[in-house]
mmCIF file as gemmi writes it, N, C-alpha and C atoms, coordinates in Angstrom:
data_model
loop_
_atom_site.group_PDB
_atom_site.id
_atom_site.type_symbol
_atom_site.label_atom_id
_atom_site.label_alt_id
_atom_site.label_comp_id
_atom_site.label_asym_id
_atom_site.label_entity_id
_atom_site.label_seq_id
_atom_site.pdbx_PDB_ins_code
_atom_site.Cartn_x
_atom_site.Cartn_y
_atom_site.Cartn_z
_atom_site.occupancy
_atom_site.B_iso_or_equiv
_atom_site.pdbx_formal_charge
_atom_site.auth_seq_id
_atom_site.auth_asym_id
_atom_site.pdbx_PDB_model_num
ATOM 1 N N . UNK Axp A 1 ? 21.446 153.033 -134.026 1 0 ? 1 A 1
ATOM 2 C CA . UNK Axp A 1 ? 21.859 153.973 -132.994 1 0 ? 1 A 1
ATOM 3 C C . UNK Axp A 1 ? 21.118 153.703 -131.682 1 0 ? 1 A 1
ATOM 4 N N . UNK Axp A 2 ? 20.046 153.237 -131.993 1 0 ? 2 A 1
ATOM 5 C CA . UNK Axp A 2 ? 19.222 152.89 -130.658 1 0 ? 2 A 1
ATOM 6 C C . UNK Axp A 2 ? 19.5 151.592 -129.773 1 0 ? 2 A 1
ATOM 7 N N . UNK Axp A 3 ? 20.31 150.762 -130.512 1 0 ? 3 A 1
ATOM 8 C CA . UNK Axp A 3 ? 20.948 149.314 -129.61 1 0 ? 3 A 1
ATOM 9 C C . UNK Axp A 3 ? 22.178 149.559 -128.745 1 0 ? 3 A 1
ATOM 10 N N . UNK Axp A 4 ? 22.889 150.409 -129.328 1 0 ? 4 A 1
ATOM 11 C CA . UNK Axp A 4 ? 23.948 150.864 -127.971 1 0 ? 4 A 1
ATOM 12 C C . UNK Axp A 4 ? 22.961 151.885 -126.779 1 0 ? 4 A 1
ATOM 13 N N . UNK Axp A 5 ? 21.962 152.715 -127.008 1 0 ? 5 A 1
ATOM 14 C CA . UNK Axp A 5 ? 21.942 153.413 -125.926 1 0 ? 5 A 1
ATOM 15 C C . UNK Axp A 5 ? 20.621 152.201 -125.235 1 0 ? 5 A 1
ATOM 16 N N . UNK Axp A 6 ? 19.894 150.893 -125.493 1 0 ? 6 A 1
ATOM 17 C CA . UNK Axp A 6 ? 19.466 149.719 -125.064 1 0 ? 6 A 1
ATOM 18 C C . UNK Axp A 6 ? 20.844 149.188 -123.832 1 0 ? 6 A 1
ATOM 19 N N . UNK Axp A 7 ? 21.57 148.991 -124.704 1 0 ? 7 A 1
ATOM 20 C CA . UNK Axp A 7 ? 22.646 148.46 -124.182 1 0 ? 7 A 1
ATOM 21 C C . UNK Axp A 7 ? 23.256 148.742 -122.73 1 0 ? 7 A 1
ATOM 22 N N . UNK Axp A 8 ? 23.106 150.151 -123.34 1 0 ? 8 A 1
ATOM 23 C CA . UNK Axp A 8 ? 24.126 151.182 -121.823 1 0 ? 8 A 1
ATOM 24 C C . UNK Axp A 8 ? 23.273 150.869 -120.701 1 0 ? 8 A 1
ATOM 25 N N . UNK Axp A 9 ? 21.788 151.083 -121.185 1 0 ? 9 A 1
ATOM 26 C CA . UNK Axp A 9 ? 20.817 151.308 -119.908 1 0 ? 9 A 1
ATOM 27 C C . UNK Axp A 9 ? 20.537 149.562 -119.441 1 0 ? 9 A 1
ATOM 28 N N . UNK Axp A 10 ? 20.857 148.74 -119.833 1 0 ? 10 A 1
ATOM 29 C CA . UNK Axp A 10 ? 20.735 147.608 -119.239 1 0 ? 10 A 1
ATOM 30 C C . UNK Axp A 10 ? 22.391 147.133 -118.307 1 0 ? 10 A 1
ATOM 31 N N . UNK Axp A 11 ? 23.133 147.47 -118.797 1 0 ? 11 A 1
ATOM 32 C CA . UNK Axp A 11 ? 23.528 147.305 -117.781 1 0 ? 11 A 1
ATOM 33 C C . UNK Axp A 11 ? 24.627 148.428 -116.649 1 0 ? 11 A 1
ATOM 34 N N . UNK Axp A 12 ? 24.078 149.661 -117.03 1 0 ? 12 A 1
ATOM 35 C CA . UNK Axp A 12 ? 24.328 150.666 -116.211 1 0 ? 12 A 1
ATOM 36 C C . UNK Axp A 12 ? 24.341 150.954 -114.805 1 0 ? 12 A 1
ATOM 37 N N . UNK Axp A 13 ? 22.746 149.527 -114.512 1 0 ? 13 A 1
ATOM 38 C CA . UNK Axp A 13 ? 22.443 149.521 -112.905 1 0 ? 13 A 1
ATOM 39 C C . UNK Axp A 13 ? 23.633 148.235 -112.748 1 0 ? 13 A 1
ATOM 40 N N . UNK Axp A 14 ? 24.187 147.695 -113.34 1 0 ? 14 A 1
ATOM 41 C CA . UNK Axp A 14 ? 25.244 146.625 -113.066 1 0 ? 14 A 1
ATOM 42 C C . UNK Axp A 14 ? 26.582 147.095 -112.458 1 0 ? 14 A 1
ATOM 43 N N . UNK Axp A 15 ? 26.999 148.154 -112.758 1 0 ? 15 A 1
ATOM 44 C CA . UNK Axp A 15 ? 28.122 148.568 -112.773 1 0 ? 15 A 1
ATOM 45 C C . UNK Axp A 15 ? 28.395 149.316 -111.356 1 0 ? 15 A 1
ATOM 46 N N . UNK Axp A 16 ? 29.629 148.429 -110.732 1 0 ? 16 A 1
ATOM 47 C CA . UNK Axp A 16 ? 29.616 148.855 -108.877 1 0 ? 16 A 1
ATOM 48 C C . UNK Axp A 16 ? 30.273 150.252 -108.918 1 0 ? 16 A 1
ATOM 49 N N . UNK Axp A 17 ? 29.984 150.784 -107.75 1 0 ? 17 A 1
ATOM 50 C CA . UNK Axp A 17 ? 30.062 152.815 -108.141 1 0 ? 17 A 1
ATOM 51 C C . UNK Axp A 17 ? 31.219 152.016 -106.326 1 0 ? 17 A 1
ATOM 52 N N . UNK Axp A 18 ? 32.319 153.498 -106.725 1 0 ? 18 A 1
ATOM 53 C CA . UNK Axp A 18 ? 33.459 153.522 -105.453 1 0 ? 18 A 1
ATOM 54 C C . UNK Axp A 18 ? 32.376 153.413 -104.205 1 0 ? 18 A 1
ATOM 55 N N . UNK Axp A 19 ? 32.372 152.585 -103.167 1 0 ? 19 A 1
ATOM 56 C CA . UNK Axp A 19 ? 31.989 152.652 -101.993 1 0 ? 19 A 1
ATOM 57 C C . UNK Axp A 19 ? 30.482 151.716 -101.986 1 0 ? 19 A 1
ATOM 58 N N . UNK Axp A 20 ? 30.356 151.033 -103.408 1 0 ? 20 A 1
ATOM 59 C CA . UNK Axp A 20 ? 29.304 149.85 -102.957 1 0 ? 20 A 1
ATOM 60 C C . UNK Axp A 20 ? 29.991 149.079 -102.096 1 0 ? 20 A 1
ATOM 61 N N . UNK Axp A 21 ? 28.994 148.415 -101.623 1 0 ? 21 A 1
ATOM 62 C CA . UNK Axp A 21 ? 29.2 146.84 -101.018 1 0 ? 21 A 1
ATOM 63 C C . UNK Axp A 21 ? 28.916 146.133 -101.669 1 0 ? 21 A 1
ATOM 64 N N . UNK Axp A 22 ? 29.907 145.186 -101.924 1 0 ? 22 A 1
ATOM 65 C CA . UNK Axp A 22 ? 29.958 143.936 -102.583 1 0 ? 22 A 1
ATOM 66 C C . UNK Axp A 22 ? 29.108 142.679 -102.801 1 0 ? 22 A 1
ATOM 67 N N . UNK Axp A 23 ? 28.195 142.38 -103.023 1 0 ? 23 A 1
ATOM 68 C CA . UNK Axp A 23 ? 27.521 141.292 -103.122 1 0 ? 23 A 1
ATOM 69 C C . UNK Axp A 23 ? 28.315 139.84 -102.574 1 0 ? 23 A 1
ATOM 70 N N . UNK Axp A 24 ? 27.644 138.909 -101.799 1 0 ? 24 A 1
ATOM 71 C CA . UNK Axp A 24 ? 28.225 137.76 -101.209 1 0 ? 24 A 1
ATOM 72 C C . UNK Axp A 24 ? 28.62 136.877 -102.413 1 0 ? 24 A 1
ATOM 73 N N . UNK Axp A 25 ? 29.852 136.595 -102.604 1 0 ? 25 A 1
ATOM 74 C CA . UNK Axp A 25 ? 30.264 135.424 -103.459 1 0 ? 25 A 1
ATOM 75 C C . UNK Axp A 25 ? 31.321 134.622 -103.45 1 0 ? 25 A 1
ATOM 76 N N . UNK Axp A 26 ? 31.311 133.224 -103.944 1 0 ? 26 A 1
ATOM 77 C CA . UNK Axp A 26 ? 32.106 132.354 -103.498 1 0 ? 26 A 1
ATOM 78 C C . UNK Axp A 26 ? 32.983 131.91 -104.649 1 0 ? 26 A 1
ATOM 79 N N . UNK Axp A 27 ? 34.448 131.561 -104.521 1 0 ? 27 A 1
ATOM 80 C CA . UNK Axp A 27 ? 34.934 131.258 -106.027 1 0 ? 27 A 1
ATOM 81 C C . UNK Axp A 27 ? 35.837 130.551 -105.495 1 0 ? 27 A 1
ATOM 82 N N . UNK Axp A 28 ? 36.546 129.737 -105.995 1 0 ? 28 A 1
ATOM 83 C CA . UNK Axp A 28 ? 37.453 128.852 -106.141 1 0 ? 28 A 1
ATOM 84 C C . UNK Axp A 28 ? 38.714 128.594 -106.659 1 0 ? 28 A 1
ATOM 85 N N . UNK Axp A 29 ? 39.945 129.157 -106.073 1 0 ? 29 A 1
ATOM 86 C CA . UNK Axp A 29 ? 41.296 129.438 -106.292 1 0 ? 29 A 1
ATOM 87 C C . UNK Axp A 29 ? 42.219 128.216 -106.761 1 0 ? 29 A 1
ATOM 88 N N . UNK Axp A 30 ? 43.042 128.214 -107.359 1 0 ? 30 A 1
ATOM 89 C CA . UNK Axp A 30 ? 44.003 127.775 -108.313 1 0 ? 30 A 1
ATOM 90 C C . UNK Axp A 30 ? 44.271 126.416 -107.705 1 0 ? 30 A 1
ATOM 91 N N . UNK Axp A 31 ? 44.461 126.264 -106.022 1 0 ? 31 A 1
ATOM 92 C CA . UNK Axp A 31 ? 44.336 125.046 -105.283 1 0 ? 31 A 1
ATOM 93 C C . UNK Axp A 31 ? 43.378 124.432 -105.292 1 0 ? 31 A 1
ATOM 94 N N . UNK Axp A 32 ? 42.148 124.847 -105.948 1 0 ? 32 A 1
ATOM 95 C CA . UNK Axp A 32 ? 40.922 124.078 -105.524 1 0 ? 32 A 1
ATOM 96 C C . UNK Axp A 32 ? 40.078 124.197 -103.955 1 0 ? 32 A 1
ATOM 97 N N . UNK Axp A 33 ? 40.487 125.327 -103.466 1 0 ? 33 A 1
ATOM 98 C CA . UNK Axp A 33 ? 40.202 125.751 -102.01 1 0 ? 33 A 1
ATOM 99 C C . UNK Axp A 33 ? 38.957 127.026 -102.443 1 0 ? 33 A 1
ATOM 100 N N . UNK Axp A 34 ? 37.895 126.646 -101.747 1 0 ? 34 A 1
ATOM 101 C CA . UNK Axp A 34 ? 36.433 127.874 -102.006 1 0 ? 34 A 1
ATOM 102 C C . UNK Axp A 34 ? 36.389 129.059 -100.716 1 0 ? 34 A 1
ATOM 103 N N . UNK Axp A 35 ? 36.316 129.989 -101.415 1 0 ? 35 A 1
ATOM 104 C CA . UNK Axp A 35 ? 36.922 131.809 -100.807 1 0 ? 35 A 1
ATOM 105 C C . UNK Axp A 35 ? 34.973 132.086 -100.779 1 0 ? 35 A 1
ATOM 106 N N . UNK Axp A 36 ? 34.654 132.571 -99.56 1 0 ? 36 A 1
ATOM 107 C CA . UNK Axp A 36 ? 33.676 133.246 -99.658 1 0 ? 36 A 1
ATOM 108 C C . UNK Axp A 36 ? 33.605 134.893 -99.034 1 0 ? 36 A 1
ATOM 109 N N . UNK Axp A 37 ? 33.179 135.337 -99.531 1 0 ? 37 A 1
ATOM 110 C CA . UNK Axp A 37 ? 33.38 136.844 -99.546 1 0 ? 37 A 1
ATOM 111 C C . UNK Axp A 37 ? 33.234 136.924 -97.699 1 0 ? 37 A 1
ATOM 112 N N . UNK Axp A 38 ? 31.741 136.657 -97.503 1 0 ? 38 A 1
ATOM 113 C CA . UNK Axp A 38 ? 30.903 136.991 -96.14 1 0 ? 38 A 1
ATOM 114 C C . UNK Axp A 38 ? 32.174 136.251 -94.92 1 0 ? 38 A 1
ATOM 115 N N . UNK Axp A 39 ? 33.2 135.162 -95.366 1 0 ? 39 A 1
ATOM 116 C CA . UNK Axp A 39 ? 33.542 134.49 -94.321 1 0 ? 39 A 1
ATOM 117 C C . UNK Axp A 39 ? 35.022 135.366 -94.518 1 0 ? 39 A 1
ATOM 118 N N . UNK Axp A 40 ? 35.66 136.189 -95.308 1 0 ? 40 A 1
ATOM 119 C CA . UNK Axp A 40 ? 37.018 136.68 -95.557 1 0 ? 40 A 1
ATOM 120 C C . UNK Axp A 40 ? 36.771 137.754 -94.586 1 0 ? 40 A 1
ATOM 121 N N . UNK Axp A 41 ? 35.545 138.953 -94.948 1 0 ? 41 A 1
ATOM 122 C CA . UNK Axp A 41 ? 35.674 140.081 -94.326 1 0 ? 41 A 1
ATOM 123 C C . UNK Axp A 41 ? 35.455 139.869 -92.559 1 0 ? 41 A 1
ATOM 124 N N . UNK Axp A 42 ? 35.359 138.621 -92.364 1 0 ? 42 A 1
ATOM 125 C CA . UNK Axp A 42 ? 35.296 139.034 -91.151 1 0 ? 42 A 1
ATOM 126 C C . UNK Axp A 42 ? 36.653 138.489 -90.161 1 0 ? 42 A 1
ATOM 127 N N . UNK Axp A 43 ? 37.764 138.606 -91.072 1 0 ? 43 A 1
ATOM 128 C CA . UNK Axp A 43 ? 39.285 138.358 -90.722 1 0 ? 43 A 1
ATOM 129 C C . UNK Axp A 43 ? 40.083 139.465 -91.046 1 0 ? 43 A 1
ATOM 130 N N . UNK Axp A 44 ? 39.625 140.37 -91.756 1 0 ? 44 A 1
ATOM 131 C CA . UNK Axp A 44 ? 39.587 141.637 -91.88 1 0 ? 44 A 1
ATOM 132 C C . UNK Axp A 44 ? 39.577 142.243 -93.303 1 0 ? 44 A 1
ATOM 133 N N . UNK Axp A 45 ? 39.838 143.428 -93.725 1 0 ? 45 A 1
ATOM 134 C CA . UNK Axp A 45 ? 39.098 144.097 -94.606 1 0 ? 45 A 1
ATOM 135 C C . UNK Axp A 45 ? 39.71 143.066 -96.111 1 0 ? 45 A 1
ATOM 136 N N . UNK Axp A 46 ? 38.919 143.225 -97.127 1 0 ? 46 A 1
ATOM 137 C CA . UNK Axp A 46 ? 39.185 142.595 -98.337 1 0 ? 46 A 1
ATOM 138 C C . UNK Axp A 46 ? 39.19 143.661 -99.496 1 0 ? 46 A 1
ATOM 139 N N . UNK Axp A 47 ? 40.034 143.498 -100.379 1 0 ? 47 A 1
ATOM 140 C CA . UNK Axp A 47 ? 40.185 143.958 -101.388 1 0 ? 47 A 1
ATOM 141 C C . UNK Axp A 47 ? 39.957 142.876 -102.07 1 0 ? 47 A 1
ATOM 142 N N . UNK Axp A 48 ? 38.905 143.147 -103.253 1 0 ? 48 A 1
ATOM 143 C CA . UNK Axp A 48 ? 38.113 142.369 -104.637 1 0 ? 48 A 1
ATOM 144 C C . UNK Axp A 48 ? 38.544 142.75 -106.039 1 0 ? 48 A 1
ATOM 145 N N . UNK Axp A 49 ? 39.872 142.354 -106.792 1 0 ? 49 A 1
ATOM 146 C CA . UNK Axp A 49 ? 40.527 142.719 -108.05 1 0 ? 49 A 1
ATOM 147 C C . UNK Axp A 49 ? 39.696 141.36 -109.27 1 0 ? 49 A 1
ATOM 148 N N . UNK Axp A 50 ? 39.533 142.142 -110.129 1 0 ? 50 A 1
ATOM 149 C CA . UNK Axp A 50 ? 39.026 141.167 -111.285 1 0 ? 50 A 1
ATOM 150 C C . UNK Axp A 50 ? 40.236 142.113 -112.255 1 0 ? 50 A 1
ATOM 151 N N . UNK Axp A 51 ? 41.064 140.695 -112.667 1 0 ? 51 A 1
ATOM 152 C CA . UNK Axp A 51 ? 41.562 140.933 -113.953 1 0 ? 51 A 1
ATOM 153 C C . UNK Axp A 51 ? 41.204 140.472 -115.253 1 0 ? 51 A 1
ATOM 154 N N . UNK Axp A 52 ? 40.696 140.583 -116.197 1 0 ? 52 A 1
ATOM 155 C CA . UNK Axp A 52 ? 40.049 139.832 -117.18 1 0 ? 52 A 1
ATOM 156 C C . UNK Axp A 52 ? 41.216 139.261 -117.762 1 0 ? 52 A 1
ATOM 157 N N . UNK Axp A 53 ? 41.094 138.055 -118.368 1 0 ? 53 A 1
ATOM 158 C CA . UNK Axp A 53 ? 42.21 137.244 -118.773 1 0 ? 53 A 1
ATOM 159 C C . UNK Axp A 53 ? 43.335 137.346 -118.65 1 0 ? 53 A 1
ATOM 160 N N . UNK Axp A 54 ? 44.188 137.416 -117.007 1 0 ? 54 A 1
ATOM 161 C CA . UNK Axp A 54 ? 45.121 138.08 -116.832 1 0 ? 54 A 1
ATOM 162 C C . UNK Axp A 54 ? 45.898 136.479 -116.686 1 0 ? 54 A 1
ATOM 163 N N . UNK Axp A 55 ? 47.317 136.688 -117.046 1 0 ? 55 A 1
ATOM 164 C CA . UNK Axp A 55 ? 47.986 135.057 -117.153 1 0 ? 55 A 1
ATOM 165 C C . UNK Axp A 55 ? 47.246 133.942 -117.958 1 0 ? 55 A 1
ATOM 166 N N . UNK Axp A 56 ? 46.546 134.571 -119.228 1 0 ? 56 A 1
ATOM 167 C CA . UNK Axp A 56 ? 45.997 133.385 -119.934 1 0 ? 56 A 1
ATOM 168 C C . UNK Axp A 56 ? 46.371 134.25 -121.231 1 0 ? 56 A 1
ATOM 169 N N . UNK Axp A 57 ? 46.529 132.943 -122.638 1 0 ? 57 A 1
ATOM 170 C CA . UNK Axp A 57 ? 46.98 133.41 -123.606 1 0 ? 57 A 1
ATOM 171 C C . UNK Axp A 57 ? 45.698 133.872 -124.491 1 0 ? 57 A 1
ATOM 172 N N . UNK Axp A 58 ? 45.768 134.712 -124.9 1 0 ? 58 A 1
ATOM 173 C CA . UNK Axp A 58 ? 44.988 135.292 -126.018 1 0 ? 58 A 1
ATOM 174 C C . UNK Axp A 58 ? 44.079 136.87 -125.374 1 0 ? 58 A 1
């Protein structure tokens, strides 16, 4: 009983709350073209979607 509430509290401070700011990060789209957060928002506002295995099988 004590490894899930370990669990929660490690990564509880992980978890972004409505109205954080986003941490700077860079990733690399389906073309092979690299997206960095710091260089998007300043073309104007960004929306950041994570789908977990979204269009992949299993």
């Amino acid at each position: 009983m004590l490894f899930p509430i370990l669990v929660t509290g490690l990564f509880s401070g992980a978890v972004p709350q409505a109205g954080d700011t986003a941490p700077d990060f860079t990733v690399t789209d389906t073309d092979g073209r690299q997206h960095t957060l710091s260089e998007l928002v300043t073309q104007g506002p960004v929306i950041v979607a994570f789908f977990p295995k979204a269009f992949t099988p299993g």
